[in-house]
N, C-alpha and C positions, 0 to 999 in steps of 0.2 A: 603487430599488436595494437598499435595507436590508432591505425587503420579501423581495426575490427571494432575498436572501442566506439568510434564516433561511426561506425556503420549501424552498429547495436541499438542505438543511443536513440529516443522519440523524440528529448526537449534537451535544450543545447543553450547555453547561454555564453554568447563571447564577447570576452573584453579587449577592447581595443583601449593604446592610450594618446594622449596630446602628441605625443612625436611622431604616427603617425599618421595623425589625423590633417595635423598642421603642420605648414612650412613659410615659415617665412611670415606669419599671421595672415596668411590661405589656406583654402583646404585642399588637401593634397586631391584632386578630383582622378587622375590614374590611379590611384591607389586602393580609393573608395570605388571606383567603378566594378575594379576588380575584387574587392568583398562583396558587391551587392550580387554580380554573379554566382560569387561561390554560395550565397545566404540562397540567390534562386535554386541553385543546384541543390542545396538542402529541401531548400520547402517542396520543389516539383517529387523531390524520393515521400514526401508524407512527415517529413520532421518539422517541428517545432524550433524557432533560433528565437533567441532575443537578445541583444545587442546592448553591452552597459559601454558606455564610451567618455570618455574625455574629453576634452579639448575646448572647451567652452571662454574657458580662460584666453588661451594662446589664440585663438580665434577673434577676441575683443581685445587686447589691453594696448594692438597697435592704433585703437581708435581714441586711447588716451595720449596717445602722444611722449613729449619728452616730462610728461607729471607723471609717467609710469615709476613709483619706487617699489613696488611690490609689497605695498602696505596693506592688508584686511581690508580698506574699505574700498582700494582701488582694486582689486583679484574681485570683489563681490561685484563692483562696479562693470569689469572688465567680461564677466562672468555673465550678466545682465543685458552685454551688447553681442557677443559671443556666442550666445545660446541659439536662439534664432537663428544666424550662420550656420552655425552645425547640421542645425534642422534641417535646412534648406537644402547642404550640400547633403545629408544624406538623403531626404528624400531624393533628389535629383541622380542621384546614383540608381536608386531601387524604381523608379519609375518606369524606366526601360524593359523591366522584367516583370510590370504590371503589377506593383508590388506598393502599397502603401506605409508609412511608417506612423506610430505614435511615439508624443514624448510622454513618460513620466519623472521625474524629479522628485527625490527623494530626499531626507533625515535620518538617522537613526533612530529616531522614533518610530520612524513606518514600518523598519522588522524589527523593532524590540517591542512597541506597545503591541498586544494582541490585538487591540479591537483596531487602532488603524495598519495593521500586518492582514489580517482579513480584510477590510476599503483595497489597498495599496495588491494582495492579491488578488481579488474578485475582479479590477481593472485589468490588471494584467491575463487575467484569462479570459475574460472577454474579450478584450484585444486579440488574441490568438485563436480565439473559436471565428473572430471575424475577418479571421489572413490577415492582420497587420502586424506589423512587425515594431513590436514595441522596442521604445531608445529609452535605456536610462540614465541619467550621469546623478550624480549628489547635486541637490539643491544651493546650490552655493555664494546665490545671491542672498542667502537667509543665513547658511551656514554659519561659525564660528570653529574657533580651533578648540572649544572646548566642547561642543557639540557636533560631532562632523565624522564621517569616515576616516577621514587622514588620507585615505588613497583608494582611488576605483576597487584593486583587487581585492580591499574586504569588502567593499559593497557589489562587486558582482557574486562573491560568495555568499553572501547573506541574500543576494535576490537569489542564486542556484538553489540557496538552503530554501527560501521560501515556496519558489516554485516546484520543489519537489523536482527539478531537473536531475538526466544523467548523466552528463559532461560537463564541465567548465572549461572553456577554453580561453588560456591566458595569450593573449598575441604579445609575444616582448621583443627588445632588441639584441635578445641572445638564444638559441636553439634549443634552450633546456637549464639545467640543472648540470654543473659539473662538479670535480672533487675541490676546484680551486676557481680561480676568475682565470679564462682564459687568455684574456687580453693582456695578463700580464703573469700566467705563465704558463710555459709551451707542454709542460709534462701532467696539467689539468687534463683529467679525464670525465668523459661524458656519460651521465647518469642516464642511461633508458628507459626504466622501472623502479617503481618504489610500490609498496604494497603501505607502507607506514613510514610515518615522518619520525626520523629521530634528532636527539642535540649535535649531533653530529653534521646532521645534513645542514641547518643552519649555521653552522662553523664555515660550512664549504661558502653557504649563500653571500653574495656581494649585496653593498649598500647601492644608496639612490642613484641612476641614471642621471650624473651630472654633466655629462660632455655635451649631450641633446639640449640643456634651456631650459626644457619642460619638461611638466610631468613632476609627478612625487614620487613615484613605485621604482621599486629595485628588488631582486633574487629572494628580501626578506621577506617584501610584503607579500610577494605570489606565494612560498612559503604558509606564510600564515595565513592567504586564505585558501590556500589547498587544501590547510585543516582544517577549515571551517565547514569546508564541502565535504571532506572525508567523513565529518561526523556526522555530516546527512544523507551519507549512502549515494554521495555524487564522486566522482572519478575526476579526476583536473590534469588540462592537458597543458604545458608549458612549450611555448613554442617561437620559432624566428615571426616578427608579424613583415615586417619590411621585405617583403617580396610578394612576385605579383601571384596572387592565388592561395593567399595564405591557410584558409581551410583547402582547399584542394591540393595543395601540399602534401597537407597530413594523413589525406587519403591516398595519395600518390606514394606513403613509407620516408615522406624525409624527417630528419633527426628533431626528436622531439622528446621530451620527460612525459614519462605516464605515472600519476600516481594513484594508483587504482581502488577504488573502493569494494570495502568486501562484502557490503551488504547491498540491496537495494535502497533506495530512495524512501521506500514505502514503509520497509523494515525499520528502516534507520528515524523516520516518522515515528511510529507504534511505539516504537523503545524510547522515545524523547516523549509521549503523551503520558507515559504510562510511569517511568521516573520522577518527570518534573515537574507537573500539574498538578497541585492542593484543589481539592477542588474547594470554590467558594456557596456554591449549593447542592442542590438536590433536587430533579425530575424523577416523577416515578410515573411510568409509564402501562399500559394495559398490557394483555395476552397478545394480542397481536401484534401488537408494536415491538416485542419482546421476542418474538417468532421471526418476526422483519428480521430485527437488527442482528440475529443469528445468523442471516441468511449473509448479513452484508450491507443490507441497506441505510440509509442515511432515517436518523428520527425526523420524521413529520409533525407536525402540531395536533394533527385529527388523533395521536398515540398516545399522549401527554394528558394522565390525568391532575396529578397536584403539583406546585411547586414550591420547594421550603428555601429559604432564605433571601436575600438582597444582593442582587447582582448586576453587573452592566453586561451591556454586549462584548464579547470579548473575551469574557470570563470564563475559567475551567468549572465544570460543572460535573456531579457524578450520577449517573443514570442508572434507575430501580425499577424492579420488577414490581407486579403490585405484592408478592410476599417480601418484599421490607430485601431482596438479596442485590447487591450493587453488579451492574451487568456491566457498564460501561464507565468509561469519562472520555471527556471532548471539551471543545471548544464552543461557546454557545454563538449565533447568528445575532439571539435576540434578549435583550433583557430581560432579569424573571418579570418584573412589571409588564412587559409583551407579549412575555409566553404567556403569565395569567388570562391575558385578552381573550388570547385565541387558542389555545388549549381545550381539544377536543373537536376542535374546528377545522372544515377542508383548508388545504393550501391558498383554495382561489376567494375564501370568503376573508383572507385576514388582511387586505391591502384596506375595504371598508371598513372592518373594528378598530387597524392601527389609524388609516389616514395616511399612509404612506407603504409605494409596495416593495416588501419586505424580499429576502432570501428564500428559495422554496424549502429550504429545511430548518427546522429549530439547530441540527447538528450535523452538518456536512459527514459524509464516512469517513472522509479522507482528513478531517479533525478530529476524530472519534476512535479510540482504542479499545478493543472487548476483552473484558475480562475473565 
């Protein structure tokens, strides 16, 4: 079943963490060579991976020496020297398979503010329309403990959520999900499948991965962002990372937690556009436009006859017909002062009104719920 999930699956996002990444403050380079294989073996079948990863930390804070106390500004420090390492060791992994990588670095700002959750995705997909194989980790040279992920696996959930991905694969240092911690007791039983997270499953879940060094994540935090992913129509796979072939594993049927999402990605999109989003204005758009966006298509600017209120990019917006009927809401590219610009205008004429060249659509589809 784990198998068929990630065989199904277009766009794949996997988390790796500090314990495997590093050893010793090196980078484990066997270990990585053998992901950058298995990420080839994705990409050559026509999949999508993007890689959140760790280790940036455990990678620099041997270059602080014995002032290492694990204080905030020495982790940010440590994190600063660190990053670049990573870099280097994974590109140097994925090179061999003709395979480039980018970094991003993130906030929680970048998937909770819309307008930079749109920057933060638009990178990322160009990245991937260009075969590179984007790296994320939390920005943590900037970070703080009151601003910050807490732990990769809710930032690669929150990137699987953004990207609209259908897998999440967590790499950990235990094979799943059981009824108990195994490590300390023999009659823990191994979870296969979950279709839905209950209070119960987090009773079984274990805390942080202390016996490693490194690393913040433990049984809870995959947990919690299982759900995060669950609720965006993404499936999350929990799984042994410390061995060699770790996605090929999983295709190969070894023991692994699936917890399975029951809708799509897309679905799970439309239902969060269409619940959540007040919109802060109003486009009202021509017949034709209105004919389009039946069809599926993304609003154009050339569609866009008036626009009512004050808005930024970013902004939820509600899309009318010109008889006064609300057809749509989304996500706007462009602010109403932008779209006023160019509204009623081709795509190609609005980089010289703005001065800057813009998104081809005022409203992405794939931002856009019809009503």
């Amino acid at each position: 079943m784990t198998a068929d999930t990630l065989a199904r699956a277009r766009r794949i996002v996997v988390k790796t963490g500090s314990a495997l990444i590093a050893e010793a403050g090196a980078p484990r380079t066997g270990w990585l060579a053998n992901l950058a294989f298995d990420i080839a073996a994705l990409r050559q079948r026509g999949k999508e991976v993007i890689l959140v990863s760790s280790g940036a930390v455990a990678l620099g804070r041997a270059a602080l020496g014995a002032r290492w106390q694990g204080r905030l500004e020495q982790k940010q420090a440590a994190a600063a020297i660190g990053q670049p390492r990573l870099m280097a060791a994974l590109a140097g992994a994925l090179a061999p398979h003709g395979l480039a990588c980018g970094q991003a670095l993130l906030t929680p700002g970048d998937t909770e503010n819309r307008r930079r959750w749109l920057n933060a995705r638009a990178t990322l997909e160009t990245l991937l329309e260009t075969g590179i194989v984007p790296v994320i980790n939390e920005n943590d040279t900037v970070a703080t403990e009151e601003i910050r992920y807490g732990d990769n696996d809710r930032l690669a959930a929150r990137v699987a959520q953004m990207m609209a991905a259908d897998v999440l694969i967590l790499l950990s240092d235990i094979d799943g999900l059981y009824t108990a911690d195994p490590r300390g007791n023999p009659d823990a039983r191994h979870i296969p499948f979950l279709e839905a997270l209950l209070p119960e499953h987090d009773a079984m879940a274990t805390g942080s991965n202390t016996a490693a060094g490194v690393g913040s994540g433990g049984m809870v935090t995959k947990l919690a962002a299982a759900r995060i992913a669950h609720a965006a129509g993404c499936s999350t796979l929990i799984t042994l990372g410390n061995r060699p072939r770790p996605l090929g594993a999983i295709e190969a049927g070894e023991r692994a937690t699936l917890i399975a999402a029951k809708i799509t990605p897309a679905k799970a999109r439309a239902a969060w556009l269409e619940g959540h989003l007040q919109p802060e204005g109003e486009l009202t758009i021509d017949d034709g436009a209105a004919r389009a966006l039946e069809k599926g298509a993304s609003l154009l600017a050339v569609g866009v006859r008036t626009v009512t209120g004050q808005f930024d990019r970013g902004a939820a917006v509600a899309v009318l017909n010109s008889a006064g009927r609300t057809l749509a809401k989304g996500v706007t590219a462009y602010s109403a002062e932008d779209i006023r610009r160019i509204a009623g205008r081709r795509t190609e004429d609005a980089e010289a009104l703005l001065g800057y060249k813009g998104r081809p659509a005022i409203i992405h589809r794939d931002d856009m719920v019809r009503l």
